[in-house]
C-alpha positions in Angstrom: -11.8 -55.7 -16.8 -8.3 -57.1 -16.1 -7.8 -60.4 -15.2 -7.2 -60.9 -11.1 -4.1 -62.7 -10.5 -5.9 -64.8 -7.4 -9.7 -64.9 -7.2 -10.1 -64.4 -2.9 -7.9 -62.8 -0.3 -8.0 -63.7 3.5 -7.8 -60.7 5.6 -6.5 -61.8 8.8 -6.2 -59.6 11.8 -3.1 -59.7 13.4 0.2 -60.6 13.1 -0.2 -64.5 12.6 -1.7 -66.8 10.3 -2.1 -70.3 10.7 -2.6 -72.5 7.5 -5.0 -74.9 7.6 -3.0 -78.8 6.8 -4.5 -79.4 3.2 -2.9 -78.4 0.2 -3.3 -75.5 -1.3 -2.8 -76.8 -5.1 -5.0 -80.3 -4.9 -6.6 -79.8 -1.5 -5.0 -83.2 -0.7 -3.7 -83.5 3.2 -0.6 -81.4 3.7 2.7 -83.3 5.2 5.4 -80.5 5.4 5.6 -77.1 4.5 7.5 -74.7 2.0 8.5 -71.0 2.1 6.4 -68.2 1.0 7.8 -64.6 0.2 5.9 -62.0 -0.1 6.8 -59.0 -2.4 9.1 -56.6 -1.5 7.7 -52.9 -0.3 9.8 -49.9 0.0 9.8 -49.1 3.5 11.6 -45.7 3.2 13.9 -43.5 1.2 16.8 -42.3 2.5 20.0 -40.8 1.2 21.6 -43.3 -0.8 19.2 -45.8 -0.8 16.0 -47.2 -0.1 15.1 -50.1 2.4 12.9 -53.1 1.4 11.4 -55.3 3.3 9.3 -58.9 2.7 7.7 -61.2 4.8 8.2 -65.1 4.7 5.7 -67.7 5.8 5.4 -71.5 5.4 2.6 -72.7 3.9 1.6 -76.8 4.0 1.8 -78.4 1.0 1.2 -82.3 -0.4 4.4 -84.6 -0.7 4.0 -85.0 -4.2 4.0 -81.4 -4.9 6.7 -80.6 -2.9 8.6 -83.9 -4.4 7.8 -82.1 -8.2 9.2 -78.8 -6.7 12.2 -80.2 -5.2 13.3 -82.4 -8.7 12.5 -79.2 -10.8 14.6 -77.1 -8.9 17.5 -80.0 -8.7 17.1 -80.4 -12.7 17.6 -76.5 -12.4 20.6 -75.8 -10.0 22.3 -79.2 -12.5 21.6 -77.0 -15.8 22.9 -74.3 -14.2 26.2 -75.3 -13.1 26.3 -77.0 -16.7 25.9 -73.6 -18.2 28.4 -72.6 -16.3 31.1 -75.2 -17.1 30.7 -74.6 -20.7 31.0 -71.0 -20.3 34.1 -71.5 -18.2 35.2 -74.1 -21.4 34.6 -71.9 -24.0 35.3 -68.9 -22.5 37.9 -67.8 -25.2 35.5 -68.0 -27.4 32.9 -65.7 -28.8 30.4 -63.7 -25.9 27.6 -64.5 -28.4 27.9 -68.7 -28.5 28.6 -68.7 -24.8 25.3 -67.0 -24.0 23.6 -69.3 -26.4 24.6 -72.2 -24.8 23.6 -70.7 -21.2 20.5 -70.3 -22.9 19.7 -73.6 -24.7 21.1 -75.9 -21.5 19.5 -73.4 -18.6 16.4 -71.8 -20.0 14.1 -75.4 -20.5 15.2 -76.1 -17.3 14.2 -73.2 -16.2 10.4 -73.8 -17.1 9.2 -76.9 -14.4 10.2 -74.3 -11.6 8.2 -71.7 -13.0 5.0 -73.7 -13.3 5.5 -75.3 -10.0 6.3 -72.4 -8.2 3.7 -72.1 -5.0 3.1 -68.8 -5.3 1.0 -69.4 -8.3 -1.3 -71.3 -5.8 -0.9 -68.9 -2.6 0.7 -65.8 -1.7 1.5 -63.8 1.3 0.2 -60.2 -0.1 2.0 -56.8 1.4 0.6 -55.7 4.9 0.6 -52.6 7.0 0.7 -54.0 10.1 -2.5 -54.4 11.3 -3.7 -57.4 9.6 -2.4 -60.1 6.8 -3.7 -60.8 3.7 -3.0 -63.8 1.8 -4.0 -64.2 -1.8 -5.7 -68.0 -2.5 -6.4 -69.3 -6.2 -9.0 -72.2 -4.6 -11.8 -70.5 -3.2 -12.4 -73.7 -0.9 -9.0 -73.3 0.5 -10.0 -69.9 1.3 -12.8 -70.1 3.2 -11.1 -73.0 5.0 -8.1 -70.5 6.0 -10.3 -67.7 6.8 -12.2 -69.9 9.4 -9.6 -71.6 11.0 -8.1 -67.3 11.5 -11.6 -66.2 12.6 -11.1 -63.7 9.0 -12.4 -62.8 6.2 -12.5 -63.4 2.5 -12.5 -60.5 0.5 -12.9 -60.3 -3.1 -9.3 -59.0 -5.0 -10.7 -55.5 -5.1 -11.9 -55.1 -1.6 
């Protein structure tokens, strides 16, 4: 049996969620909010090209979290325009170091965002339009959400 990437889903009916004001990583109270995306879905094919859409809400999160979230992706944006000083230093020199270096100054800084990304706590799942499902790791949170919706909580294969 494969592992499921978030134990509960919320089926809400509807075009509109509202997120209960607690965390969804500690369950602490919630002060502001951060954006969700969800995954992109082909919506059609056409000629040349084929249309995607996503979905984006904001989801409450604690201060703190959102505090380690913002410095990670500051520690992040700095490595990155590092790397890309040094490239623009030694660009005469070999393809080979330069994309070393990228990689030693903007791949560690790199990992804080990835484990403090809130999608690994919450994530707005592809619809069809006639209701919203939101995937929660916390099984609390869940059943919070899904009764302050009037929804469901469905297990991952439902």
């Amino acid at each position: 049996m494969a592992i499921t990437p978030f134990p509960k889903k919320v089926r809400v009916t509807g075009q509109r969620v509202a997120f209960p004001p607690i965390c969804p990583h500690c369950l602490q109270p919630a002060t502001d909010t951060t954006a969700i995306n969800s995954k992109r879905t082909v919506m059609g094919y056409f000629d040349a090209y084929s249309r995607r859409e996503y979905s984006t809400v904001r989801v409450p999160f604690c201060a703190q979290f959102l505090r380690k979230l913002q410095i990670a992706k500051r520690v992040w944006t700095g490595a990155a325009l590092l790397s890309v000083v040094c490239i623009l230093a030694f660009v005469t020199t070999e393809v080979g170091a330069v994309l070393f270096l990228f990689l030693l100054v903007a791949g560690p800084a790199w990992i804080p965002v990835w484990f403090l990304r809130p999608e690994k706590y919450i994530q707005l799942l592809p619809t069809t339009g006639e209701f919203v499902e939101v995937g929660v790791v916390n099984e609390q949170y869940a059943k919070v959400l899904a009764s302050l919706n009037g929804a469901t909580v469905v297990g991952w294969y439902d």
